[in-house]
ZATI-463992 format. One record per atom (N, C-alpha, C, O, CB): atom name; residue number from 1; z, y negated, x negated. Coordinates in steps of 0.1 Angstrom, whole numbers. Glycine has a CB too. Layout:
BEGIN
site:pos:c3:c2:c1
CA:NUM:Z:Y:X
...
This chain:
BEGIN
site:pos:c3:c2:c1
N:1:298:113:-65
CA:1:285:119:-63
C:1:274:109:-59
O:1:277:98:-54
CB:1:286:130:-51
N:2:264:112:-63
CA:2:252:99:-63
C:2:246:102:-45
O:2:242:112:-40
CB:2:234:102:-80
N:3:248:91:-41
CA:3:241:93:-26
C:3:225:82:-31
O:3:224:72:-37
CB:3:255:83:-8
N:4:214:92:-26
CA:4:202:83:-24
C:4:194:84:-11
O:4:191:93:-4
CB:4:193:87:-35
N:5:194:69:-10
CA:5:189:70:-1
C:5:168:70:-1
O:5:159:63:-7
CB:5:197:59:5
N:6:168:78:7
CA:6:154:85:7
C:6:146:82:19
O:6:151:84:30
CB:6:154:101:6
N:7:132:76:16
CA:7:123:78:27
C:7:114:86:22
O:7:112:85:10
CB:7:118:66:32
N:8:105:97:32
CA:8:95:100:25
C:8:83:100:23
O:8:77:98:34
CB:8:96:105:24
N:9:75:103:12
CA:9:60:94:6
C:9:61:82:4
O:9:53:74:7
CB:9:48:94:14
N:10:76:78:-4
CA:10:82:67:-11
C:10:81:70:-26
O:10:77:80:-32
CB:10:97:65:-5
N:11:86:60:-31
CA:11:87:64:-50
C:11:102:68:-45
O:11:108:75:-54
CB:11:84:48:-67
N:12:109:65:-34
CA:12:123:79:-41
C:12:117:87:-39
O:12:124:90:-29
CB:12:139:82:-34
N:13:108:97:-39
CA:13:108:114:-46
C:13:108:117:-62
O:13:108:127:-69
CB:13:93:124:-41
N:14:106:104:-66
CA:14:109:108:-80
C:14:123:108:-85
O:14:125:116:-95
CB:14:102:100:-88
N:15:134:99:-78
CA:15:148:104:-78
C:15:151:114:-74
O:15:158:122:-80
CB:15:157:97:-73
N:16:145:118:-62
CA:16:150:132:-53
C:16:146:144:-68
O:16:153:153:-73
CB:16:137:135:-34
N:17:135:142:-69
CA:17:129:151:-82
C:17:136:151:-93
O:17:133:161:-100
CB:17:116:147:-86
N:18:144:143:-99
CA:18:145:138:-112
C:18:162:149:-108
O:18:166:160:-113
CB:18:143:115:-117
N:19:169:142:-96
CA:19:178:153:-91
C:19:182:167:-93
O:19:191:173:-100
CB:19:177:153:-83
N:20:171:170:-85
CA:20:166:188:-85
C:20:161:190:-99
O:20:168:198:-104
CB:20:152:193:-72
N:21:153:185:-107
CA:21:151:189:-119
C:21:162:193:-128
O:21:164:203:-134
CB:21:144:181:-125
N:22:171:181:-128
CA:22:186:181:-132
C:22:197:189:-129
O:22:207:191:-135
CB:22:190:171:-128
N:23:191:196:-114
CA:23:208:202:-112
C:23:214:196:-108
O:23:224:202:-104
CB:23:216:205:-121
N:24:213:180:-105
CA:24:228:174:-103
C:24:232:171:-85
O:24:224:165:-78
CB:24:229:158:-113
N:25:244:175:-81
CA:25:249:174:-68
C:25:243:161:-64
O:25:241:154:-74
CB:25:265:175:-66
N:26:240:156:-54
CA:26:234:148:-48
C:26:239:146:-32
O:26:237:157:-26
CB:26:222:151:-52
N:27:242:137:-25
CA:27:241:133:-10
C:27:231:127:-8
O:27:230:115:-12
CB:27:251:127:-6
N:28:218:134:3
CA:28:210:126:5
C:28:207:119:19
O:28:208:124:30
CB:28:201:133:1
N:29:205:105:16
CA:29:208:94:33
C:29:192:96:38
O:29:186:88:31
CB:29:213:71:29
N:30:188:100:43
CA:30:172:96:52
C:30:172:83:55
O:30:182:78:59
CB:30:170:104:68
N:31:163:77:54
CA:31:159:66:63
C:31:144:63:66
O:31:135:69:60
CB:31:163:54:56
N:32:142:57:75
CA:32:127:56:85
C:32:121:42:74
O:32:128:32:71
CB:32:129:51:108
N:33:112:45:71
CA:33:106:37:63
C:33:98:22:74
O:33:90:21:83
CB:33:95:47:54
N:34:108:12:66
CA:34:97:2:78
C:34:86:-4:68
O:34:87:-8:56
CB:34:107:-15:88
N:35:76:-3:76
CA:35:64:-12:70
C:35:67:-26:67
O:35:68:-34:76
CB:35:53:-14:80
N:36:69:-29:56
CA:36:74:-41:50
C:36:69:-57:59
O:36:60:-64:53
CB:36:68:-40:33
N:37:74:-62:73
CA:37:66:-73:75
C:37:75:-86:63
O:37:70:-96:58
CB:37:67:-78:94
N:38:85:-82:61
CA:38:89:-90:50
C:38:95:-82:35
O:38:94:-70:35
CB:38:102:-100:56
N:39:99:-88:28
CA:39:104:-82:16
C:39:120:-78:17
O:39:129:-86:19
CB:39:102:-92:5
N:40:122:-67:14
CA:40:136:-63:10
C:40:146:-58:23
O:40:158:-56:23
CB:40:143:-77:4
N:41:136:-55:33
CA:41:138:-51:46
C:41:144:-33:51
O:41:148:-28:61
CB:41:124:-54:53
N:42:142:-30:40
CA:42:145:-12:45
C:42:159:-10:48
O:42:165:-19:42
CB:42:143:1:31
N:43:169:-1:57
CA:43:181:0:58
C:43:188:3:43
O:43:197:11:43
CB:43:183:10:68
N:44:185:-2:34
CA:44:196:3:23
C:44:200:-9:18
O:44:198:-21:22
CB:44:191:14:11
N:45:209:-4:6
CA:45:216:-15:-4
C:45:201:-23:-9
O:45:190:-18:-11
CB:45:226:-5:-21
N:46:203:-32:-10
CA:46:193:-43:-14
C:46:180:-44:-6
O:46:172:-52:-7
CB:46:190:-42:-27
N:47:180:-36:0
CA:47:166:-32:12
C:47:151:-27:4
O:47:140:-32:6
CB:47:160:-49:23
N:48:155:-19:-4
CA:48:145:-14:-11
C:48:147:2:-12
O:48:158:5:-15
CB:48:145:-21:-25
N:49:137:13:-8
CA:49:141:22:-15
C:49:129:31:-22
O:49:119:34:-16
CB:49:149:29:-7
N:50:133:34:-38
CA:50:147:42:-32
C:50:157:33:-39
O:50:154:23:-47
CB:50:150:62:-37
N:51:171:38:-33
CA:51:180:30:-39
C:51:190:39:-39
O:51:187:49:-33
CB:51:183:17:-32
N:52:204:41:-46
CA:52:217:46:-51
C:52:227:42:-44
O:52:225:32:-37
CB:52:220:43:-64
N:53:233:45:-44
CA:53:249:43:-51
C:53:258:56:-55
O:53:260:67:-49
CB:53:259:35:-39
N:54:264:52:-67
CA:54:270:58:-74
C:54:288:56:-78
O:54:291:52:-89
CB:54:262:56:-81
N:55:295:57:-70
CA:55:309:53:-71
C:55:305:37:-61
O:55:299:35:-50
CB:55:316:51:-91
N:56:311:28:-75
CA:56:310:15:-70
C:56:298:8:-74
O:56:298:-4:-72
CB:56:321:7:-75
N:57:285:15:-80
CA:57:273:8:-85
C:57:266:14:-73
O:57:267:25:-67
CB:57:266:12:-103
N:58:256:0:-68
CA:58:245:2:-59
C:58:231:-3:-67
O:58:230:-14:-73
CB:58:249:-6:-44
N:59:221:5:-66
CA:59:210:6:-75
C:59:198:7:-64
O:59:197:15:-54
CB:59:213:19:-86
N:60:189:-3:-70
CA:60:172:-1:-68
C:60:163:0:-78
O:60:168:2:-89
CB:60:167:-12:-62
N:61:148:1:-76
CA:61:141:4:-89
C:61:145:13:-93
O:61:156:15:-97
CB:61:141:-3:-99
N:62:131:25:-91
CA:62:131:39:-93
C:62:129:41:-108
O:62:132:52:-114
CB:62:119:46:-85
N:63:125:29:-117
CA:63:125:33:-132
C:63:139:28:-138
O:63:142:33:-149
CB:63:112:26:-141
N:64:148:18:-131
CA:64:160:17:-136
C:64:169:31:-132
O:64:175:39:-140
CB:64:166:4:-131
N:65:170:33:-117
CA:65:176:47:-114
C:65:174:56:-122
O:65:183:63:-126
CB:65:172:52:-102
N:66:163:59:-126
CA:66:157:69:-132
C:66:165:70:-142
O:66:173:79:-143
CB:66:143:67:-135
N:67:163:57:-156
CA:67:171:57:-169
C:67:186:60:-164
O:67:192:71:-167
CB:67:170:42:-178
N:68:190:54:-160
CA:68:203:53:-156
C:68:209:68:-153
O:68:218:71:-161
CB:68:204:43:-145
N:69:205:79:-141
CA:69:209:91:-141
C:69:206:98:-158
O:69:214:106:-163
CB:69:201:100:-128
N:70:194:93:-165
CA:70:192:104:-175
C:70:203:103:-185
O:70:206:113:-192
CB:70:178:104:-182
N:71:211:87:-185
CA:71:220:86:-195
C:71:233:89:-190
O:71:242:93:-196
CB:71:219:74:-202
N:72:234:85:-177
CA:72:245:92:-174
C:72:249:108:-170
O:72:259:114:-169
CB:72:248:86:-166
N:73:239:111:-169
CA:73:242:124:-161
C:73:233:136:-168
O:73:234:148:-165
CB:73:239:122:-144
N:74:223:128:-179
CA:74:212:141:-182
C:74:217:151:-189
O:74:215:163:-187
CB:74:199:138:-189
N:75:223:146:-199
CA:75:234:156:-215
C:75:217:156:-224
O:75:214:165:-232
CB:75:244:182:-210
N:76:210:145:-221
CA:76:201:146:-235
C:76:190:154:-229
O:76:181:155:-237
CB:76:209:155:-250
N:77:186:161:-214
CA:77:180:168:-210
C:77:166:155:-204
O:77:169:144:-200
CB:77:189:177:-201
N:78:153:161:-204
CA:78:145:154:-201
C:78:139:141:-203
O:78:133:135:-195
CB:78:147:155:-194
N:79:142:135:-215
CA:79:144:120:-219
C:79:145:128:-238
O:79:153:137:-241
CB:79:164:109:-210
N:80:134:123:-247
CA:80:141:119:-259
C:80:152:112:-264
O:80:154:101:-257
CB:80:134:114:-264
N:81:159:114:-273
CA:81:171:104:-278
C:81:166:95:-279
O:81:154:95:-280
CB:81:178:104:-289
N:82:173:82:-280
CA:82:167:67:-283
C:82:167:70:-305
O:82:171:78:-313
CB:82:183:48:-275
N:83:161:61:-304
CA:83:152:66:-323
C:83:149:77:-330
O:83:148:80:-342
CB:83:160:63:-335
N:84:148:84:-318
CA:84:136:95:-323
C:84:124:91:-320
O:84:120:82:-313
CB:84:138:110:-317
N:85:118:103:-327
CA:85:101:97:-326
C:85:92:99:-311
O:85:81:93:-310
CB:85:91:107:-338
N:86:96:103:-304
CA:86:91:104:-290
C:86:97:93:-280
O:86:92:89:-270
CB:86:93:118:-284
N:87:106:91:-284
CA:87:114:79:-275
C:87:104:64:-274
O:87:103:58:-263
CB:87:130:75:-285
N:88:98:60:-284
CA:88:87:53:-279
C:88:79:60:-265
O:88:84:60:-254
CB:88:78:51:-292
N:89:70:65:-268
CA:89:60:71:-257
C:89:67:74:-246
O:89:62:71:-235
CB:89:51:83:-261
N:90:77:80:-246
CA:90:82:81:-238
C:90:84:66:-227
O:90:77:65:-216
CB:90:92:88:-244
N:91:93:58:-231
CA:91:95:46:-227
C:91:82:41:-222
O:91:81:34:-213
CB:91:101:38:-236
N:92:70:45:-229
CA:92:60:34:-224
C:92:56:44:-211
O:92:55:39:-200
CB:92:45:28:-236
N:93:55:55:-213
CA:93:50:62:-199
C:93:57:59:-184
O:93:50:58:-173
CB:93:52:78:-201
N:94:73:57:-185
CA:94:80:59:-179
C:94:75:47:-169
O:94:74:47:-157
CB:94:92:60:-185
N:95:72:35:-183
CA:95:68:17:-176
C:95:56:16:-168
O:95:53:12:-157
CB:95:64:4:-189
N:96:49:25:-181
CA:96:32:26:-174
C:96:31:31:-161
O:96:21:28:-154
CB:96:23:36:-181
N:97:43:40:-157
CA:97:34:45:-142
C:97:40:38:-132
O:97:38:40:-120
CB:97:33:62:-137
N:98:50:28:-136
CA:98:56:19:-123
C:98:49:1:-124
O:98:45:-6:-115
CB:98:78:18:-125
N:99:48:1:-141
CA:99:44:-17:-138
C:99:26:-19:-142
O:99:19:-29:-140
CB:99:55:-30:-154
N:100:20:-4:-148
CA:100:5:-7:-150
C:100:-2:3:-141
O:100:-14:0:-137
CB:100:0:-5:-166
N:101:3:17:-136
CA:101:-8:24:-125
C:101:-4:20:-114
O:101:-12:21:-105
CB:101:-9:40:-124
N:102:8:16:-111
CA:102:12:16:-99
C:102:8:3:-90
O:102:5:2:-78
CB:102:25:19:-99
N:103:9:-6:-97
CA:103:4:-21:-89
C:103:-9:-22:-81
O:103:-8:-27:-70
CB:103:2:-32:-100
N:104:-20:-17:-86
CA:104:-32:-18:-80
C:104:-31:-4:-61
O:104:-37:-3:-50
CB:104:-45:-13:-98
N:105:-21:4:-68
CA:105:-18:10:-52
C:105:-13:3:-44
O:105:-11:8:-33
CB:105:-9:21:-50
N:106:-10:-8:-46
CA:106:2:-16:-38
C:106:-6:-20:-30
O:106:-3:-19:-18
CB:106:10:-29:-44
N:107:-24:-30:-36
CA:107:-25:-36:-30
C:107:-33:-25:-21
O:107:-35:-29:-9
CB:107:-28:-48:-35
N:108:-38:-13:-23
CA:108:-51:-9:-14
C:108:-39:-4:1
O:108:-43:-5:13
CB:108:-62:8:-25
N:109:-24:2:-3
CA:109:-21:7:9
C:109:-17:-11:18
O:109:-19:-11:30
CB:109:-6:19:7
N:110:-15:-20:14
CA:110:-16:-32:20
C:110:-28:-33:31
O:110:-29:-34:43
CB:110:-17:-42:9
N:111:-39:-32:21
CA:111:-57:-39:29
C:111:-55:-24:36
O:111:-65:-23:43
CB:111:-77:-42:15
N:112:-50:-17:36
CA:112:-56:-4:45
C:112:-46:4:56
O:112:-50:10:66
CB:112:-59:9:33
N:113:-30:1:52
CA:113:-20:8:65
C:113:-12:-3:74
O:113:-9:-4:86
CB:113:-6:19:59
N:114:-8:-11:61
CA:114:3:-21:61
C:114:-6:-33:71
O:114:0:-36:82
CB:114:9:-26:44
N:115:-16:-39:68
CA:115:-19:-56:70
C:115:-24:-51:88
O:115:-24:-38:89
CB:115:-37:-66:56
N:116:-27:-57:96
CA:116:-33:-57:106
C:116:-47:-54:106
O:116:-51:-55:95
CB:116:-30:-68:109
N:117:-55:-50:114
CA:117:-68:-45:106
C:117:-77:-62:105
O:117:-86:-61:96
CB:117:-78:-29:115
N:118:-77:-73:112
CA:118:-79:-76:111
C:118:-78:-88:97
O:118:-86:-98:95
CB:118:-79:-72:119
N:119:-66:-85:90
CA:119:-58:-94:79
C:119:-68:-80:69
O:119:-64:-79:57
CB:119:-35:-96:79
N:120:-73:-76:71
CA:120:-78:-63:58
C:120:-89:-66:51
O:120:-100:-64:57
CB:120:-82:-47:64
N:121:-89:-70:38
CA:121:-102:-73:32
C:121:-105:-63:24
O:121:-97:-61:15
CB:121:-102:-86:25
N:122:-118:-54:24
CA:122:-121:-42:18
C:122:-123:-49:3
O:122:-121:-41:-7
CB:122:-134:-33:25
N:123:-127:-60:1
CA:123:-129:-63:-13
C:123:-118:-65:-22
O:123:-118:-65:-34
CB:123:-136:-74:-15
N:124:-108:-66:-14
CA:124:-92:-66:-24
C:124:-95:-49:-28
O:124:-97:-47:-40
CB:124:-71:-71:-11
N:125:-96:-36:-19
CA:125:-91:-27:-18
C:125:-105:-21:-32
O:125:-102:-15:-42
CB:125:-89:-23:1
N:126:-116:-26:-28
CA:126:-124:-19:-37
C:126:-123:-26:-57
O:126:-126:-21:-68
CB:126:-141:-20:-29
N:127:-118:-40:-54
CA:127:-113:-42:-66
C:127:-98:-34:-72
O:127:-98:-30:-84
CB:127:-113:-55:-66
N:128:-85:-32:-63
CA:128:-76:-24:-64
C:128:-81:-10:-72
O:128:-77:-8:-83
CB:128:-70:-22:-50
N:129:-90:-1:-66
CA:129:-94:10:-70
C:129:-100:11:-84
O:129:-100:21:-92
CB:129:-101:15:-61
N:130:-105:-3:-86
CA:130:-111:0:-97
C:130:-101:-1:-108
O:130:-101:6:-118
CB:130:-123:-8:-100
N:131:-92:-11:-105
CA:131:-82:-20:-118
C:131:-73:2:-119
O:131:-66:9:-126
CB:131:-65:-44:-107
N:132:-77:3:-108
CA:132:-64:20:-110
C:132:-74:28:-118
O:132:-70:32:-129
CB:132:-58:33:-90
N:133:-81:30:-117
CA:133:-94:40:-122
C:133:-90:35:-134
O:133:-86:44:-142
CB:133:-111:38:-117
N:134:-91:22:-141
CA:134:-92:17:-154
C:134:-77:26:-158
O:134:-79:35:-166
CB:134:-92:-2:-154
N:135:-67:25:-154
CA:135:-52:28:-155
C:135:-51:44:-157
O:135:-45:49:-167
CB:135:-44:23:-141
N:136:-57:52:-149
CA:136:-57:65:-149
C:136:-65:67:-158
O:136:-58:74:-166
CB:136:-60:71:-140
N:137:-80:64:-164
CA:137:-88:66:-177
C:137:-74:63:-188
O:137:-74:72:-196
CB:137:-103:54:-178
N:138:-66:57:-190
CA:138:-58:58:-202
C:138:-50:71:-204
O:138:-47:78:-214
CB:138:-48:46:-202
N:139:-46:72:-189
CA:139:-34:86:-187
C:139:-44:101:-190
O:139:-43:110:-198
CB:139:-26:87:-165
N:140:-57:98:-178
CA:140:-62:106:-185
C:140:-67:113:-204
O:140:-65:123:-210
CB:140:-68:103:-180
N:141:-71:103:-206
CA:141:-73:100:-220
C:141:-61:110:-231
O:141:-62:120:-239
CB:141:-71:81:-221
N:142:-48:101:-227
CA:142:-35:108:-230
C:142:-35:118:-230
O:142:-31:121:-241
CB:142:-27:108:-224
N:143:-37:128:-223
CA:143:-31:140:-217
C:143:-47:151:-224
O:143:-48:163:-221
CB:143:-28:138:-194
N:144:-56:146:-231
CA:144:-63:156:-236
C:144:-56:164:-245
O:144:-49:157:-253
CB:144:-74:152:-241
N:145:-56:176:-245
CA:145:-52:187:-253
C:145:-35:191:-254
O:145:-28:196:-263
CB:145:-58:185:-267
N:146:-29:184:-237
CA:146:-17:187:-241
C:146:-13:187:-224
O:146:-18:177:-218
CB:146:-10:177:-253
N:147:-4:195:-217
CA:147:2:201:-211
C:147:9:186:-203
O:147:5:182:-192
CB:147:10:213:-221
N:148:19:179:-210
CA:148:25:167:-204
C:148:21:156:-213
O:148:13:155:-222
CB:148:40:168:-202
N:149:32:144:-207
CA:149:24:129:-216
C:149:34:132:-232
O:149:31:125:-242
CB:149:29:106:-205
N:150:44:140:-232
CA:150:50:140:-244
C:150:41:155:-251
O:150:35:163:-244
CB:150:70:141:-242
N:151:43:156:-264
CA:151:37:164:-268
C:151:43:174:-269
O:151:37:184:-271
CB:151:32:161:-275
N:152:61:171:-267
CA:152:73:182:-270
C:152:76:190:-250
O:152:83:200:-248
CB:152:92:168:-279
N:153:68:183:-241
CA:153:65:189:-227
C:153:76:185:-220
O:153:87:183:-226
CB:153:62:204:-227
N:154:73:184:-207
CA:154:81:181:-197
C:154:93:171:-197
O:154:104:176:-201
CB:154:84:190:-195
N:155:93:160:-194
CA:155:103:150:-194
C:155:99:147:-185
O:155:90:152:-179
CB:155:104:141:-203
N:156:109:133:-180
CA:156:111:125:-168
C:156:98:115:-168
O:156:94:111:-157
CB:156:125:118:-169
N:157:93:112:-180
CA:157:84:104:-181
C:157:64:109:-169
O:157:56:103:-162
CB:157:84:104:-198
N:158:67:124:-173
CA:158:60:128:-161
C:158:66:126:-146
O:158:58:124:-136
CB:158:57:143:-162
N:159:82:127:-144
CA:159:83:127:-129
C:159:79:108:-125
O:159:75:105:-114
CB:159:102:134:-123
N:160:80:101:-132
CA:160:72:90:-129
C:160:57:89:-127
O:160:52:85:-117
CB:160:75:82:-137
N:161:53:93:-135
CA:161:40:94:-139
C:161:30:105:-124
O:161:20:101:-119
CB:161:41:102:-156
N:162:37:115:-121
CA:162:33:126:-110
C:162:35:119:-98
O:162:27:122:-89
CB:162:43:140:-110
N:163:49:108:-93
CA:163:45:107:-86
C:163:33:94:-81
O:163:29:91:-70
CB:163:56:109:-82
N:164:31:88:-92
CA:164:21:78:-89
C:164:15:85:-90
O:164:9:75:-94
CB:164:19:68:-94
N:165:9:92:-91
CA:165:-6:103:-91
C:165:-7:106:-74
O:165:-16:103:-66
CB:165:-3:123:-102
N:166:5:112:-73
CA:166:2:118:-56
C:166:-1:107:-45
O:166:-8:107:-35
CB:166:18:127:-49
N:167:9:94:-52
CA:167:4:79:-43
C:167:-10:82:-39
O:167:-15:85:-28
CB:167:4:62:-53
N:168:-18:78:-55
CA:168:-31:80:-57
C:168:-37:82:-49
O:168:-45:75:-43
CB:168:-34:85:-63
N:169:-35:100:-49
CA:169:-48:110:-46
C:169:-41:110:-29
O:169:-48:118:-23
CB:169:-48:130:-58
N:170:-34:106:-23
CA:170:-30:99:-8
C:170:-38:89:-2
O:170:-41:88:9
CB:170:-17:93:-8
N:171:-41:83:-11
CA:171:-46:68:-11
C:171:-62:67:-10
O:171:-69:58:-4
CB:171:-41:60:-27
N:172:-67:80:-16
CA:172:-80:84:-22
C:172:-83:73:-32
O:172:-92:65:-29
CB:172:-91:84:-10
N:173:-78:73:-44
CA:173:-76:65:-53
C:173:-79:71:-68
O:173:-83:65:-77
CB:173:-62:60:-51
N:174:-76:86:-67
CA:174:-77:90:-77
C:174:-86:103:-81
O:174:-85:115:-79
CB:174:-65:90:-80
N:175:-98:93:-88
CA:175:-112:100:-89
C:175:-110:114:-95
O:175:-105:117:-106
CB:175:-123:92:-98
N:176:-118:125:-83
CA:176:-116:142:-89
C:176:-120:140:-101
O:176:-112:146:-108
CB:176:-127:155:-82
N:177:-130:132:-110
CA:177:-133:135:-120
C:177:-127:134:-135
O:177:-133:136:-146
CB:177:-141:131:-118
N:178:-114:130:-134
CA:178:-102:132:-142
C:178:-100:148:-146
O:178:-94:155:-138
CB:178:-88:127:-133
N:179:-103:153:-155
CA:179:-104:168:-156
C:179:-88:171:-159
O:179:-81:179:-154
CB:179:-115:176:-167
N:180:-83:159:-172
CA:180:-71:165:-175
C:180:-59:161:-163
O:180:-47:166:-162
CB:180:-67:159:-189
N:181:-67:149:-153
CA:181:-53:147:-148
C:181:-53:153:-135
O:181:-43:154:-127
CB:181:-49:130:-147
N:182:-63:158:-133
CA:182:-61:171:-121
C:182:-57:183:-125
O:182:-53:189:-116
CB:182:-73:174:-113
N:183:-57:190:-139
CA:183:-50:197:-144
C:183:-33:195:-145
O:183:-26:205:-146
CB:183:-55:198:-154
N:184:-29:185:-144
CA:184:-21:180:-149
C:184:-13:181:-136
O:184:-2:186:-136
CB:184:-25:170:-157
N:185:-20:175:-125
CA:185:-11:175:-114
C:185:-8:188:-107
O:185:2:190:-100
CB:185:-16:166:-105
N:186:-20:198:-110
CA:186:-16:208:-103
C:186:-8:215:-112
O:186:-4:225:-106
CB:186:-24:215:-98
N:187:-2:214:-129
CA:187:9:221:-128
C:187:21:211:-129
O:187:32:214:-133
CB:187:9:232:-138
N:188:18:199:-125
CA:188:35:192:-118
C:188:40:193:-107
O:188:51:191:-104
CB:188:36:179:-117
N:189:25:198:-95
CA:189:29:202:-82
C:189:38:216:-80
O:189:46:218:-71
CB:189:17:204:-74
N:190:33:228:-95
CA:190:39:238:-94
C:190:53:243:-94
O:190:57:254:-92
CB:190:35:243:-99
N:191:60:229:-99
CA:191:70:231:-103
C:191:82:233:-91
O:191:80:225:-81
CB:191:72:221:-112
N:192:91:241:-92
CA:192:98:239:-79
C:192:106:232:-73
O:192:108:232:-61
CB:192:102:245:-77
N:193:114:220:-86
CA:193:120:209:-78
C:193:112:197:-76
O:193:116:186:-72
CB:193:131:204:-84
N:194:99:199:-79
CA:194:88:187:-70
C:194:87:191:-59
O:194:88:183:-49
CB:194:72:184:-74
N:195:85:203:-56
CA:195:82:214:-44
C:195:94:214:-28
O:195:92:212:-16
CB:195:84:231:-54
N:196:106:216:-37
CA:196:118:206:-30
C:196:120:191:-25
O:196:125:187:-15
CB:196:127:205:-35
N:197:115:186:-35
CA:197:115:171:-31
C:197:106:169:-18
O:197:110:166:-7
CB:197:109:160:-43
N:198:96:172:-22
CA:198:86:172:-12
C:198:85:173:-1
O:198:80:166:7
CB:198:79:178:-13
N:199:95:188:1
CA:199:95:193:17
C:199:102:188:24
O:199:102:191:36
CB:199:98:207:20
């Protein structure tokens, strides 16, 4: 059984989610999130979370975890096949919302929870917002005239994608004036294993 270990208003809710979407038994470990004064410090396997283990594999990186349950454990559910035609977009969404929307959150919760207030420079934080705004205009963009980022609906590529959104709109990062992607989030919030993760 996959034990994850979970802090929460972490990117593990998108394993916890990706879980519950799935169906699949799960043991879940709590842990108290420490404010990073160094790197790789959280109580788990590698001091990152979220993180796994699975038998004898211990796992970090919520977009490797991610692939990794869908091929082992999905049966083809939530994930295009590899060389079908959605399996591109797919892959790039999955990347996009961990290595191109998500970086510029990094730095604003830094200048704003994490640094000391006096280590806090608002000009990192108002350039952060913008480089995300640039990032979300693409997703937005995406998502005109369609329901999720695949056109065939609902994949895992949104539970990545949803939870960098909620970072976001936490963060106050992510401008109301996104029409599709505030559509978008409120029917990813509706769903009931986000709804679980969450609580």
């Amino acid at each position: 059984m996959i034990k994850l270990y979970h802090a929460p208003l972490t990117r593990s809710i998108r394993i916890l989610w990706l879980l519950e979407e799935l169906g699949i038994p799960y043991q879940l470990e709590r842990v108290a999130f420490q404010p990073p004064k160094q790197p790789f410090s959280q109580p788990t396997p590698y001091g990152k979370v979220p993180a796994i283990e699975d038998g004898d594999l211990a796992m970090c990186e919520s977009g490797a975890i991610l692939e990794y349950i869908l091929e082992r454990y999905g049966n083809g559910r939530l994930a295009p096949a590899p060389g079908t035609p959605e399996r591109g977009s797919f892959l790039q969404w999955v990347h996009f919302a961990e290595a191109t929307a998500l970086p510029p959150l990094g730095d604003v919760v830094r200048h704003t929870v994490f640094k000391p207030e006096a280590e806090r420079i608002q000009s990192v934080v108002d350039d952060a917002r913008g480089r995300a705004t640039r990032g979300f205009e693409v997703v937005d963009r995406a998502l005109e005239g369609r329901d999720y980022l695949l056109a065939s609906g609902f994949s895992a590529a949104d539970v990545m994608m949803g939870v960098t959104l909620l970072i976001a709109r936490r963060l106050k990062s992510l401008d109301a004036g996104f029409k599709n992607l505030s559509a978008y989030l409120d029917r990813l919030e509706s769903r009931p294993a986000l709804a679980k993760a969450l609580a």
